[in-house]
C-alpha positions in Angstrom: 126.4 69.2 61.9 124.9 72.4 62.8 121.8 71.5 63.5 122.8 68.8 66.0 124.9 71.6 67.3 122.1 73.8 67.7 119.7 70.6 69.3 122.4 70.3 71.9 123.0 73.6 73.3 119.1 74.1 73.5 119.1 70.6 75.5 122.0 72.1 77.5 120.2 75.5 78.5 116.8 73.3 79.3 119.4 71.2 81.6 120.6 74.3 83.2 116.9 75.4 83.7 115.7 72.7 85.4 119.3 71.8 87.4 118.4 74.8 89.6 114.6 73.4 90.7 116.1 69.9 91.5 117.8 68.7 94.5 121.4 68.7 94.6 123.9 65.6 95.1 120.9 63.3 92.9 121.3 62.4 89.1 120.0 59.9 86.3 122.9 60.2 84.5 123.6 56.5 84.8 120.4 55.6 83.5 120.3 57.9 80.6 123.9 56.9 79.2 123.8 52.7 79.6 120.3 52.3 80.3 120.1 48.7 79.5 124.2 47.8 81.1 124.8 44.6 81.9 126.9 46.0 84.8 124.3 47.6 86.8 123.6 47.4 90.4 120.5 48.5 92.3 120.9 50.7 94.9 121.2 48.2 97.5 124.4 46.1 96.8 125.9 49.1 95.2 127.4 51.4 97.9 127.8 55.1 97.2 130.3 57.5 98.9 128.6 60.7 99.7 130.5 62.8 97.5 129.5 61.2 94.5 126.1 61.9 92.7 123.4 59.6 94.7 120.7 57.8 92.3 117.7 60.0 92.1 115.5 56.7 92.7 117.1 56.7 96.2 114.5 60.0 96.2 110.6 59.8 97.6 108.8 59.2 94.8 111.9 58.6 92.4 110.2 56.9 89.6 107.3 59.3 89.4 110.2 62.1 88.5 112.5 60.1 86.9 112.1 61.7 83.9 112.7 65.2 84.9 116.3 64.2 86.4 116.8 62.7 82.6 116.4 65.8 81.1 119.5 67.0 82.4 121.5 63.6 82.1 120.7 63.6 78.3 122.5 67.2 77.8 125.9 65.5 79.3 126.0 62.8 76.3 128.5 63.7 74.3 127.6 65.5 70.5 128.4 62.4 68.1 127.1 59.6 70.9 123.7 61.7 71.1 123.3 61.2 67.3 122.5 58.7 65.1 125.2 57.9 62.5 122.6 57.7 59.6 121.5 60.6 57.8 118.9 63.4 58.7 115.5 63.6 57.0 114.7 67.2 56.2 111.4 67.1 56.3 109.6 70.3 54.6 107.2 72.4 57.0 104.2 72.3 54.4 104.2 68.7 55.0 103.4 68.9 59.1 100.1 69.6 60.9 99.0 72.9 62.1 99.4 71.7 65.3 102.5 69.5 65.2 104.6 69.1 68.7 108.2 68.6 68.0 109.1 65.2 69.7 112.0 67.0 71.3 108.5 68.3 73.2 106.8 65.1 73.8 109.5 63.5 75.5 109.2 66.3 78.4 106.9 65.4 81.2 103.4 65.8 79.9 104.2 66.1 76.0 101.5 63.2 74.8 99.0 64.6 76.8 99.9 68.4 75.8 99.9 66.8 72.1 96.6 64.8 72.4 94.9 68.0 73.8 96.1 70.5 71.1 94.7 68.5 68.6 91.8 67.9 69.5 90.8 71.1 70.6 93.1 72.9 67.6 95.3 75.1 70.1 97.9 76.5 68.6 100.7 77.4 70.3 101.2 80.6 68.5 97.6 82.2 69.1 97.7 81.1 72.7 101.0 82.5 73.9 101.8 80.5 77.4 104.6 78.2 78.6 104.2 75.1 76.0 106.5 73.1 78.7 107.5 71.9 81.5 111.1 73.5 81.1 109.6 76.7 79.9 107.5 77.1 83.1 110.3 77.1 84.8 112.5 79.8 83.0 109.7 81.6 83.3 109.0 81.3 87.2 112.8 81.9 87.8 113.0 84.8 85.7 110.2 86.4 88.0 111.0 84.9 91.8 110.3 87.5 94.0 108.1 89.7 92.1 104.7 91.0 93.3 102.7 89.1 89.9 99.4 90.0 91.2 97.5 90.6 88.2 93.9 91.9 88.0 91.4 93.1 85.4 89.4 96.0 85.8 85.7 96.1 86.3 84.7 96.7 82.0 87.8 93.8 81.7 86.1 91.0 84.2 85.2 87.6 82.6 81.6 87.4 82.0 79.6 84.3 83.3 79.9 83.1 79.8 83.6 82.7 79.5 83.9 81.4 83.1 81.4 78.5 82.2 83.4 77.6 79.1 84.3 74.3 78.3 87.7 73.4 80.1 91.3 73.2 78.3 94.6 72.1 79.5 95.2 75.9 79.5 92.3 76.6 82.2 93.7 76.4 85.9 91.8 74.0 88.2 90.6 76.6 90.3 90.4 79.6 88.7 92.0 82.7 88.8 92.1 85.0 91.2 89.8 87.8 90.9 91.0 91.7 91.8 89.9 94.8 91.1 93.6 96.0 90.4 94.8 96.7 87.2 98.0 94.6 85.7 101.2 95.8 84.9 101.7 96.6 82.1 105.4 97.9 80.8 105.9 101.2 80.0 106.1 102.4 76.5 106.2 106.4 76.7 109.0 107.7 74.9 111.3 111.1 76.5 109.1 113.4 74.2 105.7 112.3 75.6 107.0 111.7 79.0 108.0 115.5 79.1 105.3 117.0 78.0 103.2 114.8 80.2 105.5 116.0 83.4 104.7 119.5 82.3 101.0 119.3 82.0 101.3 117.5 85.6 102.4 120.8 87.3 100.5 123.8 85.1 96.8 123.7 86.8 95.2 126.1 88.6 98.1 126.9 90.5 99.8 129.0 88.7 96.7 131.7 88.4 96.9 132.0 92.3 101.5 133.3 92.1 100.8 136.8 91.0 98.5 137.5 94.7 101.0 135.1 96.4 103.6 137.8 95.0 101.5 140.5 96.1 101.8 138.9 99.7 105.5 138.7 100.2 106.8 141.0 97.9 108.8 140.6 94.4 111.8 139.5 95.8 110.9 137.3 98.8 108.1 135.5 96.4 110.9 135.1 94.0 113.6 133.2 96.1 110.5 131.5 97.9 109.5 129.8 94.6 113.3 128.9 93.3 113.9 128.1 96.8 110.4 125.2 96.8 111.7 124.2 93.4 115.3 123.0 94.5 114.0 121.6 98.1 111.0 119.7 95.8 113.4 118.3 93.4 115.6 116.8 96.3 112.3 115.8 97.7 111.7 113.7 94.6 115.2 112.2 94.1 114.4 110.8 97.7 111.2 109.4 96.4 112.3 107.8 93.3 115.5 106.0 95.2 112.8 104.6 97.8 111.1 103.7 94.5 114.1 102.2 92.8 114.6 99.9 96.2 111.4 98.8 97.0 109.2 99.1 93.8 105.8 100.3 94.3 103.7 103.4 94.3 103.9 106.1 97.0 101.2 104.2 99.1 103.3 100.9 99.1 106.3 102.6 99.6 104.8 103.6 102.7 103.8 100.1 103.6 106.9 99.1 103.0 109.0 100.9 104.9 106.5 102.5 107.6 103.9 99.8 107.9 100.0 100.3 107.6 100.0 103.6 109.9 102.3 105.0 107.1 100.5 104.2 104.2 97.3 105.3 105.4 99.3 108.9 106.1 100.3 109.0 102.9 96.9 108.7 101.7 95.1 110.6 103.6 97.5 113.7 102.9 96.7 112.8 99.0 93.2 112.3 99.6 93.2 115.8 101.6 95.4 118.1 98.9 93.2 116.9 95.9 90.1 117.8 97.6 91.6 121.3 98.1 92.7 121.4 95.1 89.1 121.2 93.7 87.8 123.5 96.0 90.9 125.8 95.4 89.6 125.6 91.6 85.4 125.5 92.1 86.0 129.1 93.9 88.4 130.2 91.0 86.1 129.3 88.6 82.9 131.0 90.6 85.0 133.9 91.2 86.1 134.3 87.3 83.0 133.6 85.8 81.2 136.4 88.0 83.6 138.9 86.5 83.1 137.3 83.2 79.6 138.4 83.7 79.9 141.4 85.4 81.7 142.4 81.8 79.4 141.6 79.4 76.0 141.9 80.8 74.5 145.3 80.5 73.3 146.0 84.3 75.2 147.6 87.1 75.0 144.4 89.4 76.0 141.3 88.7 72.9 139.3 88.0 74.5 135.7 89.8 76.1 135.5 93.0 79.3 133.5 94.1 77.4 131.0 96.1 75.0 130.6 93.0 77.9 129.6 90.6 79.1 127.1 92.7 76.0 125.4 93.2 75.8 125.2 89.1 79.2 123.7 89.0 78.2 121.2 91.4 74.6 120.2 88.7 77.5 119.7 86.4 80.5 118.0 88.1 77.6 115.7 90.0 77.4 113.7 86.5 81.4 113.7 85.9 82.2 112.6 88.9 80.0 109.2 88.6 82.4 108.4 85.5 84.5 105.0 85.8 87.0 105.8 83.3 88.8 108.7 83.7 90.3 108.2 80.1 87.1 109.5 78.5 87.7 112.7 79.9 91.2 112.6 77.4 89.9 115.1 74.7 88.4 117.3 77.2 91.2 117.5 79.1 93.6 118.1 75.9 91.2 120.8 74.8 91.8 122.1 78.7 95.3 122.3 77.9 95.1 124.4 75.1 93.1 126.9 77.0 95.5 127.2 80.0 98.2 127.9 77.8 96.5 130.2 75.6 95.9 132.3 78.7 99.4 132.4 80.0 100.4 133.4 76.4 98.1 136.4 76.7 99.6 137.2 80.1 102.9 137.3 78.8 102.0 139.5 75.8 100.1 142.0 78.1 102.5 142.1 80.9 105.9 142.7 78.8 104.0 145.4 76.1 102.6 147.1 79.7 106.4 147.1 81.8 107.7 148.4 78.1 105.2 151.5 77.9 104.3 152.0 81.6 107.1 150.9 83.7 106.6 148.8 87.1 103.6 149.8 89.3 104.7 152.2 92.0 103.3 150.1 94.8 105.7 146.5 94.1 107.4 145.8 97.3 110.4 143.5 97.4 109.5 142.4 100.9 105.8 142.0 102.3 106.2 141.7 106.3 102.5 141.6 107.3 101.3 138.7 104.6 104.9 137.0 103.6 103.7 133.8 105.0 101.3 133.3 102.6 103.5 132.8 100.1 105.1 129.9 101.5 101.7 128.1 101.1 100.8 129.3 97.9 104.4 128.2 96.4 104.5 124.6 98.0 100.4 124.3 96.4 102.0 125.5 92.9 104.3 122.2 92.6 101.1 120.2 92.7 102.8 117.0 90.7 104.1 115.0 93.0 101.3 112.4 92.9 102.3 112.3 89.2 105.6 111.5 89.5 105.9 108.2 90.3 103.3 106.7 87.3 104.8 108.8 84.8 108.2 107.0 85.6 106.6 103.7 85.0 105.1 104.6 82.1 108.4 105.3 80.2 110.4 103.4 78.3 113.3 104.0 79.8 113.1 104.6 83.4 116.6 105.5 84.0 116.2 108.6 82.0 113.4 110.4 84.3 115.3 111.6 86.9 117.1 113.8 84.1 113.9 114.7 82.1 112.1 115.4 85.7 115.0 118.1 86.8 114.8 119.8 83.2 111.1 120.0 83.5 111.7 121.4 86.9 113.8 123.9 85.2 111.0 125.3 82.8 107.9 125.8 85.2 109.7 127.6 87.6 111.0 129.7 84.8 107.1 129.9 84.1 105.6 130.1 87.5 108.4 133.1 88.6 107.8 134.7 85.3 104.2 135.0 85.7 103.6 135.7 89.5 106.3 138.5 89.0 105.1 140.2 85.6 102.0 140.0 87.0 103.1 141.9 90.4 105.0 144.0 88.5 102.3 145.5 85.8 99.0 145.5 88.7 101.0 146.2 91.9 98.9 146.4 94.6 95.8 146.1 93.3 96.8 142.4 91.5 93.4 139.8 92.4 93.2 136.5 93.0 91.5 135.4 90.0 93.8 137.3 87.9 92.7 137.6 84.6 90.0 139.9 86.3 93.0 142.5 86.0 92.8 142.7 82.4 90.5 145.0 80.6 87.1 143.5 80.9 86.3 145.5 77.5 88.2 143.4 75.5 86.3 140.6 74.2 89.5 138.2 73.9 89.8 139.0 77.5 86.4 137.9 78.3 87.0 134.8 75.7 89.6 133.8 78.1 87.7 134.1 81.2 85.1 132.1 80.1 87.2 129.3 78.1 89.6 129.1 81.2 86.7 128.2 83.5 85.4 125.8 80.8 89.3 124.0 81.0 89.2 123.9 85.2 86.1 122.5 85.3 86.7 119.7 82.5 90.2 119.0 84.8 88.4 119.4 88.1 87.0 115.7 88.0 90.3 113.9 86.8 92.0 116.0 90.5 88.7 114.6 92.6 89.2 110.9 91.4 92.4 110.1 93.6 90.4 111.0 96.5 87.5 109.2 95.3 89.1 105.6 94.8 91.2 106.3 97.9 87.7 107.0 100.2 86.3 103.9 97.8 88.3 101.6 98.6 88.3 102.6 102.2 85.0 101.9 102.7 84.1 99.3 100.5 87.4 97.4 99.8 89.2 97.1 97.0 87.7 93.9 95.3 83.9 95.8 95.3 82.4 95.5 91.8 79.4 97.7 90.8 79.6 95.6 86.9 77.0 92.7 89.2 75.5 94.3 92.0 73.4 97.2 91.5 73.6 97.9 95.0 77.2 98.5 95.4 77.1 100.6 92.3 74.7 102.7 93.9 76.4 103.1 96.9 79.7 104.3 95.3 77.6 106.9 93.0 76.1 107.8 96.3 79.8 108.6 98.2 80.9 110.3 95.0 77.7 112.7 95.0 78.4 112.7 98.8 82.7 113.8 98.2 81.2 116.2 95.4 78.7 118.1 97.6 81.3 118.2 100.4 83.6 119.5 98.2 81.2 122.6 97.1 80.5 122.9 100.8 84.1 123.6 101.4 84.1 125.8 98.4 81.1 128.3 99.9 83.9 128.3 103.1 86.4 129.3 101.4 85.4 131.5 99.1 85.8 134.7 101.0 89.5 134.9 100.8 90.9 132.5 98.1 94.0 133.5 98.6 94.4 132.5 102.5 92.7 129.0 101.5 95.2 128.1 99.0 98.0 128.9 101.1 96.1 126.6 104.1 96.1 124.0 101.5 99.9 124.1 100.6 101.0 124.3 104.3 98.8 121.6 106.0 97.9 119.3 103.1 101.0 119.6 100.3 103.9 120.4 103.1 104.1 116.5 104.3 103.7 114.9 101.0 106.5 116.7 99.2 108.8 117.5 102.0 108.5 115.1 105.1 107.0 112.2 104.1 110.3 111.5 101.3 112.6 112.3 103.9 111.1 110.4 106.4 110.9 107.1 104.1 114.5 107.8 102.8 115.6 108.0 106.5 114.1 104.4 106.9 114.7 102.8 104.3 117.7 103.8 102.0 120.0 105.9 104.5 123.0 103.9 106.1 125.6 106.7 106.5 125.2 109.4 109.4 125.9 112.6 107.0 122.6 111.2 105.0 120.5 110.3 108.0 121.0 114.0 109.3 120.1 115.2 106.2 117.1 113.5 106.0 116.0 114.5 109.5 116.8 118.5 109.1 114.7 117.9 106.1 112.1 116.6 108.0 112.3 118.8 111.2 112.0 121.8 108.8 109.2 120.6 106.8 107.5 119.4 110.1 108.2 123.2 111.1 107.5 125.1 108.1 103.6 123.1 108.1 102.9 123.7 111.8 103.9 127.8 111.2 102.7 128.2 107.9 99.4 126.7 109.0 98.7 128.7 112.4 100.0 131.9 110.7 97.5 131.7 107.8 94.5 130.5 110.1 95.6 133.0 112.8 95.5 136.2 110.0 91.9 134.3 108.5 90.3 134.6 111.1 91.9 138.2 112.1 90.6 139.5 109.0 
C-alpha cells in the first residue's frame, strides 16, 4: 500500500509539472479513465460548453501529443482504480540489467527509444547525469526560466576536434553547442573563514606603504578622519553595489548594462581598466624606488651603482614573461608566498614604531593639519581601499551569500584599524622626513631591514601581474572580441602576446613618468581613476535602478555630486601642485 502510495504522488508531481507547459481548458482525461466506453462520442456529435474541459484532439496536431495530456489524466485515477487487485511482484535489483528503464519511464514520450539507445550504447543514467525525461526536462526548464544559462568553457576546457567528431548519442544536441569563451557558473562554495581572509588580502597591497607620506601631507589628524571618513563613505558605496547586485544579478560591468546601457558599461570599464594600470605603475616605481635603497645599503660604494630608470626597465625583462600567462591561478603560490611578505613587513613596522614612540616620543615636526599638501591625502586614501573590483566575485564565491554584507563591514573594520594605525605610527616616529617608499626609513644597517626591502619587492612584483590582467582581458576583448581563441590559431595568440607586451611596456612607460614624485601620482590615481568607481558610479546605478522614494534618490545624487566634485578638485589640485613643483 505504500508503495502505490508513493507511485501516485510521484505521478501527481509529474502531472503538476507538465500541467503548467500545456494549454489550459484541454484534457484526456476522458480517454485515460474509460478508454474503450461504449458511451463515447467524437467530437462532432458531442457538444461541449466552454466551461468545461475541451478534448485535447480538438487541438492542432492532437494525436501527435496525446500522450503528454495523458500524463496528467492518469494522476486523477483514483488510488485503488489505478491498481491492479492482484498482488505485487518484488522483484530483487540483482536480477535487472545495468541499464534497466522503469516502465513507469517508457510509457513517457520517447521511453522505447530512450530504452533502445541506452542499451545499446551502455549509457547509464547515473554516469551521465542529464534529464532522463520528458517530465524531468521540464522541472528543470521551469526551475531556471529567466536565468542568463549561458554556459562556456575556457580556452584549456574547449572540445578537441576528436570529441566533436564522436560518434553521435541521444545525448548529443543536433547542432551543437554553442561555443564561448566565458566561463560557467559555477556555485559558490567558500565558507565565512576563507571568504574573510580572502576580503582582507583584497584590500592590503601596495597601498598601504604609500599612508604614512599621505599622513605626512595632511597632517595626523586631517589624514586620520580622511581615512575613517573614505572607510564609512566606501562601505555605503558597496551596500549600494551589492543591492544593484541582489536586483539585477551580474558583475559590475553588467550591472552597468543593465541599468545604464552600453555607454555605462563601457564607463565602468574603462575606470577599471584605468586604476589597475595605475596601480601597477603605482607599484613598478615602488619597487624601483625600494630596491635602489636596498642597494644603496648593502653595496660598499658611495653611489648607487643602478639607477631608477634602470630597475624599471629590469622589472619590465621579468613581468614581459608573466604577463603572457593564461591562468592566473598558477601565480597561487607566488602570490601566497607574497602575502606572507607584506605582512611580515607591517609586523616589523609595528614593532619599530611602538618600541620608538615608547623611548623617543613623537617627532617634533607631526602636524595635525597640513594646509599646503592636504589634498593629497584625499587621493592617496580613496587609492588605499583598492578592493572594490573584488567585491562582487568574492560574494559569489561564498556559500552563503546573505552573510557578506556582515563579513564585508567587519573586514572594513580591521584595515582601517590597520591602514590608520600604520600611516599614523609611521608619521608619528619619522615626522617630516617620513619617504614614500617607507621602509627606507628604517635603519639600512640592519640586515632584517634590508631582508624586508628586498623580499617586499619580490611579493609586489609576483602580485603586480594578477593587478595588470583585469586590464588586459578588458583591452582583449575590446579589440578582438570575446569568443577569440589563441588554443587554434597561432595568429591570434600572437596577437594577444603582442598587446600584452604592448600594455606591459606602456605600463613601464608610465612608470619612468611618474617616478619623480610617487607620492603626487598615487594620489592622481585615487582621484581620477578610483573616485568614480567607488563613489559615483554605485550611486549613480542605485539612483537608476533600485531608488523609488525621494529621501533615497537625494541621497544618491549628493553622493554623486560630491564624488563628481571631490574627483574634478582632487585631480586639478594634485596636477596643478605636480607641475608647480
Amino acid at each position: 500500500m505504500t508503495d502505490s502510495a508513493s507511485q501516485h504522488e510521484r505521478a501527481q508531481a509529474e502531472a503538476d509539472v507538465v500541467s503548467r507547459h500545456l494549454p489550459p481548458g484541454y484534457t484526456a482525461e476522458h480517454v485515460a479513465v474509460t478508454a474503450s466506453s461504449d458511451n463515447a462520442t467524437t467530437p462532432e456529435s458531442d457538444p461541449i460548453s466552454p466551461s468545461e474541459p475541451q478534448d485535447s484532439l480538438r487541438l492542432q496536431g492532437g494525436d501527435i501529443h496525446r500522450e503528454i495530456f495523458k500524463i496528467g489524466a492518469r494522476s486523477k485515477l483514483g488510488q485503488r482504480s489505478a491498481t491492479f487487485g492482484a498482488p505485487t511482484i518484488r522483484r530483487s535489483s540483482t536480477l535487472l540489467p545495468p541499464n534497466h528503464v522503469p516502465a513507469s519511464e517508457q510509457r513517457a514520450p520517447g521511453g522505447f527509444r530512450r530504452q533502445f539507445m541506452q542499451q545499446r550504447k551502455g549509457v547509464s543514467p547515473v554516469s551521465n547525469p542529464v534529464t532522463r525525461t520528458f517530465v524531468s526536462f521540464l522541472a528543470l526548464y521551469g526551475d531556471f526560466a529567466g536565468e542568463d544559462l549561458a554556459e562556456s568553457v575556457d580556452e584549456s576546457e574547449a572540445p578537441t576536434e576528436d570529441e566533436e567528431e564522436a560518434h553521435p548519442t541521444e545525448t548529443r544536441p543536433l547542432l551543437g553547442r554553442r561555443k564561448s569563451t566565458r566561463r560557467p557558473i559555477k556555485p559558490g562554495d567558500a565558507g565565512t573563514t576563507k571568504s574573510f581572509f580572502t576580503l582582507l588580502k583584497a584590500f592590503i597591497g601596495t597601498g598601504i606603504m604609500f599612508l604614512p607620506k599621505a599622513f605626512n601631507n595632511g597632517g595626523i589628524l586631517f589624514s586620520s578622519i580622511t581615512l575613517i571618513t573614505v572607510s564609512l563613505l566606501s562601505c555605503l558605496s558597496f551596500h549600494l553595489l551589492l543591492v544593484c547586485r541582489k536586483r539585477y544579478g551580474g558583475g559590475y560591468g553588467e550591472l552597468g548594462l543593465a541599468i545604464g546601457g552600453p555607454k555605462m558599461r563601457a564607463l565602468i570599464l574603462g575606470s577599471i581598466t584605468l586604476s589597475q594600470i595605475g596601480f601597477v605603475c603605482s607599484g613598478i616605481i615602488f619597487i624601483a624606488e625600494n630596491l635602489r635603497s636596498f642597494l644603496n645599503a648593502v653595496t660598499p660604494g658611495p653611489t648607487v651603482p643602478v639607477s631608477t630608470l634602470t630597475l624599471i626597465a629590469i622589472q619590465l625583462v621579468l613581468l614581459i614573461p608573466l604577463a603572457l600567462i593564461r591562468d592566473i591561478s598558477r601565480l597561487g603560490p607566488v602570490a601566497l608566498l607574497a602575502d606572507i611578505f607584506i605582512f611580515i613587513g607591517l609586523f616589523y613596522i609595528w614593532y619599530y614604531d611602538i618600541s620608538t614612540l615608547a623611548t623617543s616620543g613623537i617627532h617634533p615636526s607631526v602636524q595635525l593639519f597640513n594646509p599646503r599638501d592636504f589634498t593629497l591625502t584625499i587621493g592617496s586614501a580613496i587609492f588605499t581601499y583598492e578592493g572594490i573590483g573584488l567585491i562582487l566575485p568574492i560574494q559569489s564565491s561564498m556559500a552563503e551569500p546573505s552573510k557578506f554584507p556582515r563579513l564585508l563591514y567587519i573586514v572594513m573594520i580591521i584595515i582601517t584599524t590597520i591602514f590608520t594605525s600604520v600611516g599614523a605610527l609611521c608619521y608619528a616616529t619619522f615626522g617630516d622626513k617620513t619617504r614614500v617608499e617607507i621602509i627606507s626609513n628604517y635603519p639600512q644597517t640592519s640586515k632584517l631591514v634590508n631582508a624586508i626591502q628586498f623580499l617586499y619587492s619580490m611579493a609586489i612584483i609576483a602580485g603586480t601581474p594578477v593587478q595588470l590582467f583585469p586590464a588586459t582581458r578588458i583591452i582583449e576583448t575590446k579589440f578582438f572580441g570575446e569568443r577569440a581563441s589563441g588554443k587554434k590559431s597561432s595568429s591570434m595568440k600572437w596577437k594577444k602576446n603582442g598587446l600584452r607586451t604592448a600594455l606591459t611596456v606602456l605600463c613601464g612607460l608610465i612608470s619612468i613618468v611618474g617616478a619623480s614624485d610617487l607620492d603626487k601620482f598615487v594620489a592622481l590615481i585615487g582621484a581620477f581613476a578610483c573616485v568614480p568607481l567607488v563613489y559615483i558610479y554605485p550611486a549613480f546605478l542605485h539612483l537608476k535602478g533600485v531608488a523609488r522614494s525621494p529621501m533615497v534618490k537625494a541621497g544618491d545624487t549628493v553622493l554623486c555630486v560630491v564624488g563628481l566634485g571631490a574627483m574634478i578638485y582632487s585631480t586639478a589640485v594634485t596636477i596643478s601642485t605636480w607641475i608647480r613643483q
